[in-house]
TIZAFI-608201 format. One line per 4 residues: their letters; for each residue x negated, z negated, y negated of N, C-alpha, C. Coordinates in pm, 1 decimal, m for minus. Last residue first. Layout:
% TIZAFI-608201
a) X,Z,Y,X,Z,Y,X,Z,Y; ...
This chain:
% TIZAFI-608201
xxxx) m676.2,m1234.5,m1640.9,m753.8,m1185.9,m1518.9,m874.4,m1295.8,m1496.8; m382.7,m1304.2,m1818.8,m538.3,m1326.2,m1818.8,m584.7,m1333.4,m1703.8; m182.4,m1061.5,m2019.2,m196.7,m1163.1,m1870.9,m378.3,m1166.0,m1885.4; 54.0,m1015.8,m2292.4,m82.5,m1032.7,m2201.4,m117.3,m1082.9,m2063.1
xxxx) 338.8,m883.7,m2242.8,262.6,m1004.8,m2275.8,121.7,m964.7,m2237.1; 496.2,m675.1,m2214.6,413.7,m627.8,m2351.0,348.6,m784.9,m2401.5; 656.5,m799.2,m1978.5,679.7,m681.7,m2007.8,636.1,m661.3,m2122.6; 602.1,m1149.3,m1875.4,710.9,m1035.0,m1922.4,617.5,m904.1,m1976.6
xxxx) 344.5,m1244.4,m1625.4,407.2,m1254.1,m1753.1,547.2,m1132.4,m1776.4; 340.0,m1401.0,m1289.3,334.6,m1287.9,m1439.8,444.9,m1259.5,m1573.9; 348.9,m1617.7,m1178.6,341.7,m1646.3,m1284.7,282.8,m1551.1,m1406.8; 312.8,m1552.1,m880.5,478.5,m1628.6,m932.7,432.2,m1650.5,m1052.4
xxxx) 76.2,m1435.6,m826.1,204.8,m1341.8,m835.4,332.2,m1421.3,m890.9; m198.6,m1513.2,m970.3,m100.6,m1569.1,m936.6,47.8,m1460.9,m968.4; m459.8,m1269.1,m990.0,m343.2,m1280.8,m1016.4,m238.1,m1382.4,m909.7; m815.0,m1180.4,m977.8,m687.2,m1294.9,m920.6,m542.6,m1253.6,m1037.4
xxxx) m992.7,m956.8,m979.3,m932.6,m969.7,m1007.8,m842.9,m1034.1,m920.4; m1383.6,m910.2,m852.5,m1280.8,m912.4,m854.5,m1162.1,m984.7,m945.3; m1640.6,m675.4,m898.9,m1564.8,m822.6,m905.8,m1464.1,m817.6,m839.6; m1665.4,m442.1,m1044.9,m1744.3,m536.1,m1105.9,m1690.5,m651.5,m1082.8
xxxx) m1577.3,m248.9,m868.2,m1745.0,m257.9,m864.1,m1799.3,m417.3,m960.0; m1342.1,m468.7,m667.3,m1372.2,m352.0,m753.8,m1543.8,m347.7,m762.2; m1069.9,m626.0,m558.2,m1175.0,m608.8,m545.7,m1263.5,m474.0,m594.4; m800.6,m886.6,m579.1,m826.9,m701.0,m609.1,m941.5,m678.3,m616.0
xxxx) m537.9,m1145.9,m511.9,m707.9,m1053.2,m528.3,m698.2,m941.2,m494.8; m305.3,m1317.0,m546.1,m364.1,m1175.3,m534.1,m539.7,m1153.6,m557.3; m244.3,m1625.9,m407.2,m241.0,m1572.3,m540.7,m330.3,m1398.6,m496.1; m86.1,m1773.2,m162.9,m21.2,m1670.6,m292.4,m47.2,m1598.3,m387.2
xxxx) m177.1,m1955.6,m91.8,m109.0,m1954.9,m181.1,m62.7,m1883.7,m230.2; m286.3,m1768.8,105.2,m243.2,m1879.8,160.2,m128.9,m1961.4,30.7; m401.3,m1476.3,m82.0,m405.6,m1563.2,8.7,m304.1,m1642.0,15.2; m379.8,m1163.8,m10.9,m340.8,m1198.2,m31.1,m411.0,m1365.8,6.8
xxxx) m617.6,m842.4,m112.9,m581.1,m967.2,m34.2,m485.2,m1052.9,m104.8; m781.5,m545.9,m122.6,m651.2,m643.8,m224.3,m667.3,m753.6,m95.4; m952.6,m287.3,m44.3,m1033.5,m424.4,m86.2,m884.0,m553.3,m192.5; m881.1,m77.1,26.6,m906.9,m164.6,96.3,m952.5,m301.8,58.4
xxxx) m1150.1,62.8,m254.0,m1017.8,98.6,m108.4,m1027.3,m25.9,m22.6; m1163.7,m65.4,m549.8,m1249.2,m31.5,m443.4,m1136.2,m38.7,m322.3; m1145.4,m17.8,m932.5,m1114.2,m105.7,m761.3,m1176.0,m27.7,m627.4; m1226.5,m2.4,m1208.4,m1229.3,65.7,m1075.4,m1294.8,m12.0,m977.9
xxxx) m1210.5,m182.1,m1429.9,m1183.3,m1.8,m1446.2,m1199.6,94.0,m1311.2; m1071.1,m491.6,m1467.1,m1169.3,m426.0,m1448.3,m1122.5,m260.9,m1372.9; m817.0,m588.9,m1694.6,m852.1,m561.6,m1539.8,m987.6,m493.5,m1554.9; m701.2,m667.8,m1922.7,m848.9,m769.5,m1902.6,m873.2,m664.2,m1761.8
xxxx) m490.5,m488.3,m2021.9,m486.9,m611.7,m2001.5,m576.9,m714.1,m1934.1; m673.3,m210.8,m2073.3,m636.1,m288.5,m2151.6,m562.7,m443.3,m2160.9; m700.4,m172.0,m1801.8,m824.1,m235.7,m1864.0,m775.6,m315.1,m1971.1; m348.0,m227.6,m1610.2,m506.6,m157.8,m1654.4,m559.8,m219.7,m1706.3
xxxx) m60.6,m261.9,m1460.2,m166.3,m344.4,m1514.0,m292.4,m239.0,m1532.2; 301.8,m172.6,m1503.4,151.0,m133.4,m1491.3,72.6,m248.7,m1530.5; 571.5,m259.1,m1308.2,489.1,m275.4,m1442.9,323.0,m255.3,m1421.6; 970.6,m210.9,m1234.0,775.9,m145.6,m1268.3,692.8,m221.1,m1332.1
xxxx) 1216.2,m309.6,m1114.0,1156.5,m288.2,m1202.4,984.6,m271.8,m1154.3; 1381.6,m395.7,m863.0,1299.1,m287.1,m869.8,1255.4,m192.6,m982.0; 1441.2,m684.1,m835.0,1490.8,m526.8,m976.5,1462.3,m453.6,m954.4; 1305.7,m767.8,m621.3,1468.3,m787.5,m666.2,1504.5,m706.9,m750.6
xxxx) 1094.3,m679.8,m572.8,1162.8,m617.6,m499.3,1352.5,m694.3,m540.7; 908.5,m466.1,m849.3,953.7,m632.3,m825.3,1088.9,m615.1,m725.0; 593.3,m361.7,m824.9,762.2,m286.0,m846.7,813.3,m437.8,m774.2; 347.5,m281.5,m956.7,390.3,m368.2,m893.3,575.9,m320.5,m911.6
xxxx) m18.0,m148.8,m1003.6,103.2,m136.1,m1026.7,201.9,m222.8,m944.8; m310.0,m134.1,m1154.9,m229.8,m232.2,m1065.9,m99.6,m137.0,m1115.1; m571.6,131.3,m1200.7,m447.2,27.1,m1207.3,m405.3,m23.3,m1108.0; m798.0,271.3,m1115.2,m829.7,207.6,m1242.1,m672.0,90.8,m1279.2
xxxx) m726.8,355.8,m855.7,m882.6,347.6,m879.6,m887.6,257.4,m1003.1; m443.7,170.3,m794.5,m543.6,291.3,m750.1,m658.9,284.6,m776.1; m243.0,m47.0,m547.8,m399.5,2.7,m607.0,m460.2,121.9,m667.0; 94.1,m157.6,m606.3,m28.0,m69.9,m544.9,m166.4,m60.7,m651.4
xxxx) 267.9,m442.7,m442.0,109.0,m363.8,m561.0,68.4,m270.4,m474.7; 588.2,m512.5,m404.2,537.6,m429.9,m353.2,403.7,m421.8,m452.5; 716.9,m828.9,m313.9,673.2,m711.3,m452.8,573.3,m642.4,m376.3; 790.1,m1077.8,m192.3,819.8,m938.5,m136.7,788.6,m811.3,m279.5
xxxx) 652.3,m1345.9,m241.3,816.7,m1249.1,m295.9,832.0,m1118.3,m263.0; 391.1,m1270.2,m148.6,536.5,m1361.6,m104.6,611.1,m1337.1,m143.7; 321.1,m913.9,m199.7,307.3,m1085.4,m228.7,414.9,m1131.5,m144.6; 176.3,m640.1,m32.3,265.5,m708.4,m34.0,282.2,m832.7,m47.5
xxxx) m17.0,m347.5,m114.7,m30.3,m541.1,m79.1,125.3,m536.9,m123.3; m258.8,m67.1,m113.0,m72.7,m131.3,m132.8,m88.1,m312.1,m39.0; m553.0,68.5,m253.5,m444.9,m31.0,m134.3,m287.9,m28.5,m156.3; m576.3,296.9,m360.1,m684.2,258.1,m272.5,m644.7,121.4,m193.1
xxxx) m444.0,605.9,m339.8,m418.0,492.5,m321.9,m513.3,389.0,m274.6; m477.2,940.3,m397.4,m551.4,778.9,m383.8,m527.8,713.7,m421.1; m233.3,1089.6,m529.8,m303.6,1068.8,m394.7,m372.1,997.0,m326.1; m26.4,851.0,m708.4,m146.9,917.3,m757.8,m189.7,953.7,m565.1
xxxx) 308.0,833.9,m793.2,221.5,760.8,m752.1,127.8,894.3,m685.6; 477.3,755.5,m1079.8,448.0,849.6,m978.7,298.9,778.0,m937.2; 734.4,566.6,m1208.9,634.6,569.7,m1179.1,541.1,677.0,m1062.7; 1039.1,613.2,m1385.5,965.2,648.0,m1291.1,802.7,644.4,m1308.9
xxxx) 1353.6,429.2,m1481.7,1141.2,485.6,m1532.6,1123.2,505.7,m1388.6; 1620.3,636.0,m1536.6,1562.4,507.6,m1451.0,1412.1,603.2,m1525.0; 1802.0,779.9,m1809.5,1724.6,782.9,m1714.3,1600.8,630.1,m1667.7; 2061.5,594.8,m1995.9,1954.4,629.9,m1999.0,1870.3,670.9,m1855.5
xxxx) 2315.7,438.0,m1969.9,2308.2,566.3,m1933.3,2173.9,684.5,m1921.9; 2331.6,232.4,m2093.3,2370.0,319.2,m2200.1,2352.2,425.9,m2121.5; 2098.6,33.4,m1929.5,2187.2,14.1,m1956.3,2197.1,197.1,m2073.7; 1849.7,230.6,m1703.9,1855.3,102.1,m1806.0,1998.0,147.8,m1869.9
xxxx) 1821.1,246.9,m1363.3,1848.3,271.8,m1507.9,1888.0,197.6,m1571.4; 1541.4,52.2,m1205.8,1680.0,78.8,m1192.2,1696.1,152.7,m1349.0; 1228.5,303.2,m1072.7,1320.8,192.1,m1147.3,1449.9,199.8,m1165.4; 1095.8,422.3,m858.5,1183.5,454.7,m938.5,1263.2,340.6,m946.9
xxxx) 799.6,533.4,m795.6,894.4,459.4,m765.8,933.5,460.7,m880.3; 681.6,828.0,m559.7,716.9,774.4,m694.2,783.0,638.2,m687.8; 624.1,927.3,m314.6,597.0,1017.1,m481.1,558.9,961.2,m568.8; 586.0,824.0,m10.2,653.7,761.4,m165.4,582.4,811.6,m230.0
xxxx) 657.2,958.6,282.7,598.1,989.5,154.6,637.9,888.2,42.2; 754.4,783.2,557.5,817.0,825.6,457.7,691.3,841.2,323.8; 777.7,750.8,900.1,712.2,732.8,828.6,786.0,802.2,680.9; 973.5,573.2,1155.2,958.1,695.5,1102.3,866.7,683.9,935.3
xxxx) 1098.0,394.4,1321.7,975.7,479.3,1306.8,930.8,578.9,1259.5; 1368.4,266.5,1225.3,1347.0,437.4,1265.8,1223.9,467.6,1316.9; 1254.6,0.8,1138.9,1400.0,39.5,1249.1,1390.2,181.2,1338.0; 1026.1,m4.5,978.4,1025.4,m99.7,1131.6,1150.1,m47.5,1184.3
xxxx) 929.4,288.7,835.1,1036.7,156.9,881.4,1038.6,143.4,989.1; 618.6,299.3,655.6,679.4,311.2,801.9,817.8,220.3,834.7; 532.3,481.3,387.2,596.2,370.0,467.9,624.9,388.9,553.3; 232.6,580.6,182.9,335.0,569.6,326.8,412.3,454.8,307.2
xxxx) 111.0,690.9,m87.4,144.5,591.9,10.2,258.5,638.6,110.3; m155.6,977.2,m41.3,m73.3,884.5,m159.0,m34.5,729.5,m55.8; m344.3,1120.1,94.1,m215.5,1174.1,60.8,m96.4,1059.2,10.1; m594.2,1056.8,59.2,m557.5,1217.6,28.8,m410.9,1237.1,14.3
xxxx) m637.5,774.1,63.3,m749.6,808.0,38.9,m714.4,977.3,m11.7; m311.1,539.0,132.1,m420.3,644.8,160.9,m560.0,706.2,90.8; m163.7,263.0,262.1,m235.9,350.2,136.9,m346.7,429.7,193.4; 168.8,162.2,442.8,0.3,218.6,415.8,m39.6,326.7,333.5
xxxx) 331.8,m82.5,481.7,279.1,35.2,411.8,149.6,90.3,408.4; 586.4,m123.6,746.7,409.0,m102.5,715.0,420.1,m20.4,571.3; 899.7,m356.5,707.8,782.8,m212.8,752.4,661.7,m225.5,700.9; 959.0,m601.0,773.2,928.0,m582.0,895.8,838.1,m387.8,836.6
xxxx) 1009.8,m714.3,538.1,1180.2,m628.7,715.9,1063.9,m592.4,771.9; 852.8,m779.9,463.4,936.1,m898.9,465.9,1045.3,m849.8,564.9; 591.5,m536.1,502.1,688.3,m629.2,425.0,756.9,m736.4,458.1; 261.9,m534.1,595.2,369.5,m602.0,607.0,452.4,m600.9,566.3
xxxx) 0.1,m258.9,557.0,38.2,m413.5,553.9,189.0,m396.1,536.0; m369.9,m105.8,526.5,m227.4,m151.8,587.9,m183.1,m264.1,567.1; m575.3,95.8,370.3,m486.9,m13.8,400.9,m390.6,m6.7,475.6; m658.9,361.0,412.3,m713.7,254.6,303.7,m679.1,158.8,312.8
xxxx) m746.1,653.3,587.9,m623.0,521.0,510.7,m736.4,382.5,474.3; m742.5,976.8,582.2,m802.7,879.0,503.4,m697.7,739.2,474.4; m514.5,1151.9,640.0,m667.3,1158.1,766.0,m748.8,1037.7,697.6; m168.4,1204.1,631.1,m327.4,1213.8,590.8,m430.1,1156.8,712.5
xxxx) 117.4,1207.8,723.6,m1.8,1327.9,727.5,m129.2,1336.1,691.4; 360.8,1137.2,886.5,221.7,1071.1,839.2,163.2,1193.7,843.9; 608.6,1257.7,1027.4,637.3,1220.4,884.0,525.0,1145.2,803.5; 622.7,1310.6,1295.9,653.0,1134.6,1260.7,615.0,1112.3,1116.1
xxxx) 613.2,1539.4,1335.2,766.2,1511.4,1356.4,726.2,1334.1,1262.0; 336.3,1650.8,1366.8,404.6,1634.4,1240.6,595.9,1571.4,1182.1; 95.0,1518.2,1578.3,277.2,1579.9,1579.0,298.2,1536.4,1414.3; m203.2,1599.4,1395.5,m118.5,1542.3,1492.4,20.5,1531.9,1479.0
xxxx) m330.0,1631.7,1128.3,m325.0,1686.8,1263.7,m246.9,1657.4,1422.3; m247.7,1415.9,975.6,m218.0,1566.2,918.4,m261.4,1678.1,1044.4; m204.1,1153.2,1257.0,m262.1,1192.4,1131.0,m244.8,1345.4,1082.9; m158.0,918.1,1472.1,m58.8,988.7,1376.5,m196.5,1061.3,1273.5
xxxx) m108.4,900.7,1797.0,m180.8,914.9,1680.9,m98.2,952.2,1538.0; m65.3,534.2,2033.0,m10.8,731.1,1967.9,m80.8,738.3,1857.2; m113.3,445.6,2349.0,m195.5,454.4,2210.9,m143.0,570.4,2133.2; m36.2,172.9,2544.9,m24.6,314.6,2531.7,m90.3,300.0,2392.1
xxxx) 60.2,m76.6,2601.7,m116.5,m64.2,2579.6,m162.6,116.5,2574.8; 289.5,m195.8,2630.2,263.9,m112.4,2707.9,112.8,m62.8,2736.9; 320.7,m355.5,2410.7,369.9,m423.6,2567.5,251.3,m321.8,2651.7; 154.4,m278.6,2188.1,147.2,m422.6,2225.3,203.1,m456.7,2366.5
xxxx) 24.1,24.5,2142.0,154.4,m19.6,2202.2,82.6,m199.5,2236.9; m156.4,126.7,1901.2,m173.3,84.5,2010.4,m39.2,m50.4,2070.4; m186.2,402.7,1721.3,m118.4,278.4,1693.0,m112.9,255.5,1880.5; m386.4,527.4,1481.6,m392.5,482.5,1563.8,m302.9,400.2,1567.0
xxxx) m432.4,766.9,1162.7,m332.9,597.6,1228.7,m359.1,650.7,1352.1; m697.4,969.4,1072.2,m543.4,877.9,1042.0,m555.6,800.5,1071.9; m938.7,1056.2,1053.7,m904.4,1073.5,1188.1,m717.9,1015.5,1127.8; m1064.0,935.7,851.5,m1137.0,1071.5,871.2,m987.2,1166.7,976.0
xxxx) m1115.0,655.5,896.9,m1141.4,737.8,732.1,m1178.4,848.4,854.1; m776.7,457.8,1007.3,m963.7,532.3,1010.0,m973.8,628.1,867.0; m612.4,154.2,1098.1,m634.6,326.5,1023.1,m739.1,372.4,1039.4; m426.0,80.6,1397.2,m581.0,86.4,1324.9,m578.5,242.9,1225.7
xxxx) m222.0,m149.0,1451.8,m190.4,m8.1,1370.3,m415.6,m11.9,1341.6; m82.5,m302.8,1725.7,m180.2,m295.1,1637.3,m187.1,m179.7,1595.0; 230.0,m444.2,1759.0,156.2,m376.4,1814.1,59.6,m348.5,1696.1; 390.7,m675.4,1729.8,309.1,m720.5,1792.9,185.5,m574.2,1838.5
xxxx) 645.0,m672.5,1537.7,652.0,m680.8,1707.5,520.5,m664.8,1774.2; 501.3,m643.8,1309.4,616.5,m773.2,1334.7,640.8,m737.4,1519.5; 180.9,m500.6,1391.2,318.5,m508.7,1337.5,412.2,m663.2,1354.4; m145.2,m560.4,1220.5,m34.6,m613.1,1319.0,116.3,m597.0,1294.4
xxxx) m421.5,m396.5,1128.1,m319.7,m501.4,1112.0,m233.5,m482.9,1256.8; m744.3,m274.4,1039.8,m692.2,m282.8,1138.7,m576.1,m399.8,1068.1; m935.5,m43.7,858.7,m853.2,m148.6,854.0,m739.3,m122.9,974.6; m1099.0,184.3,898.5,m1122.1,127.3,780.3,m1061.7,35.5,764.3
xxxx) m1362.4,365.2,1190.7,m1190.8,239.9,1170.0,m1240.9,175.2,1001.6; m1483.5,613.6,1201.6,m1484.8,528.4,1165.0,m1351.4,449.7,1107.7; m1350.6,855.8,1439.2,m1347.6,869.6,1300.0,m1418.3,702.3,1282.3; m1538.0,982.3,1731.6,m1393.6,887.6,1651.7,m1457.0,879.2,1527.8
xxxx) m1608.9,1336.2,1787.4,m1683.5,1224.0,1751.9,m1552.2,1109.3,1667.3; m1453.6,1479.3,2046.9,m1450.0,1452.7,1930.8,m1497.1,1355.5,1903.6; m1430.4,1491.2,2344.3,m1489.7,1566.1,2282.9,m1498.5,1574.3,2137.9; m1221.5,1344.1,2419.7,m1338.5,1280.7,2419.6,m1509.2,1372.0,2384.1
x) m910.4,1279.5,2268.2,m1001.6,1390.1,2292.4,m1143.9,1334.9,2300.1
């Protein structure tokens, strides 16, 4: 519509087949066909068949099959599977149940998302304003990170990286936070930021 002022672009990536996903703060997903150079929209205004509904994204990125996740700013996290195209709400993640029959832990996940990152081992972090969260893609066990384990109290959208080794960065008002992903600790250890 060239009667509409474009939303400002907040992060641009690349699918496994080559087509470019641009998010925006205002407007959604942009996704620009790699063969064809066609362009479809996705956002809470636009065809509601493809299962994306917010207008604020914060990130994008990769898994290991190939889908996108993307974190939002109003309406939590996405996924996109690389097979269906089809986008999917995540509420929550939900741990395996623990032995005796006990209910799986559930983690619910907050409207602002200010990233989702994907490490080399395929673990899913999400960002919000004041935690790490990480769901380990072989157990699909949980584990929160906050202040009380050294993190600093509010991250900033868009702002996780991965690098070349591997190790995580998280970007906030006072810094940032490294985490080597192959050397977190167990479940009521400390970890040093």
């Amino acid at each position: 519509n060239t009667d509409k002022t474009p939303a400002p672009i907040s992060v641009l990536s690349e699918d496994a087949t080559g087509n470019i996903w641009a998010g925006t703060w205002g407007d959604g997903l942009f996704m620009l066909d790699g063969i064809t150079s066609e362009i479809q929209h996705y956002s809470n205004d636009a065809d509601m068949e493809s299962g994306f509904d917010a207008a604020f994204v914060n990130s994008i990125h990769r898994d290991l099959a190939g889908s996108l996740w993307i974190a939002t700013a109003d309406h939590g996290l996405f996924q996109r599977d690389s097979v269906s195209g089809k986008f999917h709400t995540i509420p929550q993640l939900e741990g395996p149940s623990a032995s005796g029959g006990e209910t799986a832990s559930i983690v619910k996940i907050p409207n602002d998302v200010r990233s989702a990152l994907i490490d080399q081992s395929d673990n899913l972090w999400i960002v919000t304003a004041n935690t790490l969260v990480v769901q380990f893609s072989d157990t699909l066990k949980t584990r929160i990170f906050n202040a009380s384990d050294g993190l600093q109290d509010s991250f900033l959208p868009g702002s996780a990286w991965t690098s070349p080794k591997g190790e995580l960065f998280f970007g906030g008002k006072a810094g940032f936070n490294v985490i080597a992903s192959d050397k977190i600790p167990d479940e009521g250890t400390a970890i040093a930021f």
